[in-house]
C-alpha positions, 0 to 999 in steps of 0.5 A, a space after each residue: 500500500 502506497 501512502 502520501 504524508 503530506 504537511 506543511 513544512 519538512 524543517 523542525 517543529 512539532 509535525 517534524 518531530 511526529 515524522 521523525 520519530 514515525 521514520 526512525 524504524 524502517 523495519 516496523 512499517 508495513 506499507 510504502 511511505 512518502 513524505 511530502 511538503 507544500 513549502 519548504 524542507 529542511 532538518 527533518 527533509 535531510 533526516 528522513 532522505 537518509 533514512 531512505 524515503 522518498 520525500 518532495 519538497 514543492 518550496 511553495 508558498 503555503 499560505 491557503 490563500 495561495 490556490 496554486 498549491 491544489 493544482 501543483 498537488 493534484 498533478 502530485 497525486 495524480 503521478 504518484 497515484 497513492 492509495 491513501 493520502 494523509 495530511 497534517 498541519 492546516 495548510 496541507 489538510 486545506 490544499 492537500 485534501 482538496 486536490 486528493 480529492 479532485 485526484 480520485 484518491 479514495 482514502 484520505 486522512 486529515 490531521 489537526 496537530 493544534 487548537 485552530 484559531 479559525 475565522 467563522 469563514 475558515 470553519 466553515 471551509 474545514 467543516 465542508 473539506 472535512 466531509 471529503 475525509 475517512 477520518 480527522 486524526 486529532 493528536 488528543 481528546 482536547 483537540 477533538 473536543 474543540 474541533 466538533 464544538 466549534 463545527 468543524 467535525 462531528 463524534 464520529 468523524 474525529 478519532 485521537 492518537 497520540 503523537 509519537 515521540 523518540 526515545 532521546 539520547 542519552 548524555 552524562 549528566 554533569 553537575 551543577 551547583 545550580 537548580 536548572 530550569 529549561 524550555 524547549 519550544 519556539 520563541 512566539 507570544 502563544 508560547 507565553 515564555 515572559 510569564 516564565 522569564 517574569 516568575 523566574 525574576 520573582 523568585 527569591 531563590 533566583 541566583 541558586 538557580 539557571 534558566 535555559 531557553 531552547 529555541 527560536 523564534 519572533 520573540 527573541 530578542 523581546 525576550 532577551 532584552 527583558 531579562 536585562 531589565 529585570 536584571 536576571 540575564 546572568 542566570 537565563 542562557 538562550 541557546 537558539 535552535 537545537 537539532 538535540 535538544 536532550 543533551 540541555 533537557 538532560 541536565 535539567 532538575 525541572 522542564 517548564 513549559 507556560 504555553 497558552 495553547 497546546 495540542 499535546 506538547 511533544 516536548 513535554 512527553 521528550 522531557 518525561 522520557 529523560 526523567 526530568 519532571 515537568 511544571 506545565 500550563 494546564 491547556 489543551 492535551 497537557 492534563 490528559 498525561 500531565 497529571 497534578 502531583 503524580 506525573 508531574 505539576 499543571 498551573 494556570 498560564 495566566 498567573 504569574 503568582 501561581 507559576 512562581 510559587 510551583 517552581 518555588 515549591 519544587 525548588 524545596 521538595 527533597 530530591 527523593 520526591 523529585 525524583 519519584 515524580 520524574 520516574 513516574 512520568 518517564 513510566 507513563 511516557 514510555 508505556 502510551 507513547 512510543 513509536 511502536 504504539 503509535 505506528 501499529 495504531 495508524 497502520 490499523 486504522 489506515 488498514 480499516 478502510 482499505 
């Protein structure tokens, strides 16, 4: 069976790191798999090329405005003649679905990797693209919830599973005299990291302990300027965009992850697997394995006193029960999200509509 990924870009972010991780093992997949993007590629493009998939990078300009992406992809489809087209990211569900469609592919998978702000018009759009689908693959319960309470699909149309996530490389750990907190993720206002930057200021305990920010993004320098004025730059490190962000994640006591908004959080499940525990915004799919006190802590992202008085309680804890919570989620991460899993899921509901 002949089966078409297709997403929005090939580079580094969330439906990256699902590719990635569903890549990574050649042996356990059971069907032929290409990858495709509408726009650029990049990390993940090089990545999955040596692993020796096929993959098209058409260097498109994704925008759904732009119509030019159904033709270039309904020629696409047509040459390939795939037996399934599946699609994730809101750009390629838009152009991908509409030109699997016109190009008589008879099995087609949507997926939605986040919670959508969509204008009424756009739902709408979703909601008739959607009707040409098997199935509207959402990365968590949350994800379905909001997608039918807004119209876009119905109960039966949408069926959750989880993202997968790699198992990271391990690296020695090196000790610090420093309780180190980290993020890991882009460097945008909806990932709300100056709620973080402003309760790491508040703390007391501030110059006991390290901030590492992972990542990049429109908000960086914003973000580098106000630890200057709060004069806490001397313990914050930007690293920038890592291609293995567990060699920093790995020498961290606490992941921290303050986002308004998130669909699941691979991040998150990456850091669980290492055994760093993790202080995340109850949103989204989060709280469905984040649970509070047990797997890990919640806070809401909107309130500063309370992030800063979790990581001020964590900072206390004795590092026995820092550590029983770190062993709990690693337990759950590798029990509910492994490549295995995920991949013998898909392939079962790719094969029920064959």
């Amino acid at each position: 069976m002949k089966i078409i990924r297709l997403t929005t870009l090939l580079d580094f972010g969330g439906q990256e790191r699902q590719f990635l991780c569903f890549s990574e093992d050649k042996t356990i997949l059971h069907h032929h798999y290409i990858f495709a993007s509408i726009g650029y590629g990049g990390h993940a493009e090089k990545i999955i090329r040596e692993r020796g998939f096929e993959v098209y990078v058409f260097n498109m300009n994704p925008s759904i405005k732009n119509f030019k992406n159904i033709v270039r992809l309904y020629r696409f489809f047509k040459y390939i003649k795939p037996d399934i087209v599946h699609t994730a990211a809101a750009e390629a569900n838009f152009h991908g679905i509409i030109a699997a469609r016109l190009a008589g592919v008879k099995i087609i998978f949507g997926e939605e990797i986040g919670i959508p702000d969509h204008s009424n018009i756009a739902k709408i759009s979703f909601k008739f693209i959607y009707r040409f689908t098997k199935k509207v693959i959402c990365v968590s319960n949350a994800v379905k919830k909001y997608l039918i309470s807004i119209g876009e699909i119905n109960d039966q149309q949408g069926i959750v599973l989880y993202n997968p996530v790699s198992i990271p490389q391990q690296y020695n750990i090196k000790k610090s005299n420093y309780f180190t907190l980290i993020y890991v993720g882009r460097l945008e206002k909806v990932k709300n990291v100056d709620l973080l930057i402003a309760a790491f200021a508040k703390l007391k305990e501030w110059e006991k302990m390290k901030l590492v920010i992972v990542g990049d993004g429109r908000e960086r320098a914003y973000l580098e300027q106000m630890t200057k004025d709060l004069k806490v730059d001397s313990n914050i490190e930007f690293k920038g965009f890592q291609s293995r962000p567990e060699k920093f994640v790995n020498q961290a006591d606490l992941f921290v992850l303050p986002s308004y908004s998130e669909g699941f959080g691979i991040a998150v499940v990456e850091a669980m697997y290492q055994g760093v525990p993790c202080l995340c915004s109850k949103v989204g799919g989060i709280p469905e394995f984040i649970k509070d006190n047990e797997t890990g802590w919640l806070f809401d992202p909107n309130n500063i006193q309370e992030l800063t008085d979790c990581i001020k309680n964590i900072y206390k804890l004795p590092k026995n029960e820092l550590k029983n919570i770190a062993e709990k989620g690693k337990l759950y991460a590798t029990n509910n999200f492994s490549s295995k899993i995920y991949i013998s899921k898909l392939e079962n509901i790719y094969e029920t509509f064959l």
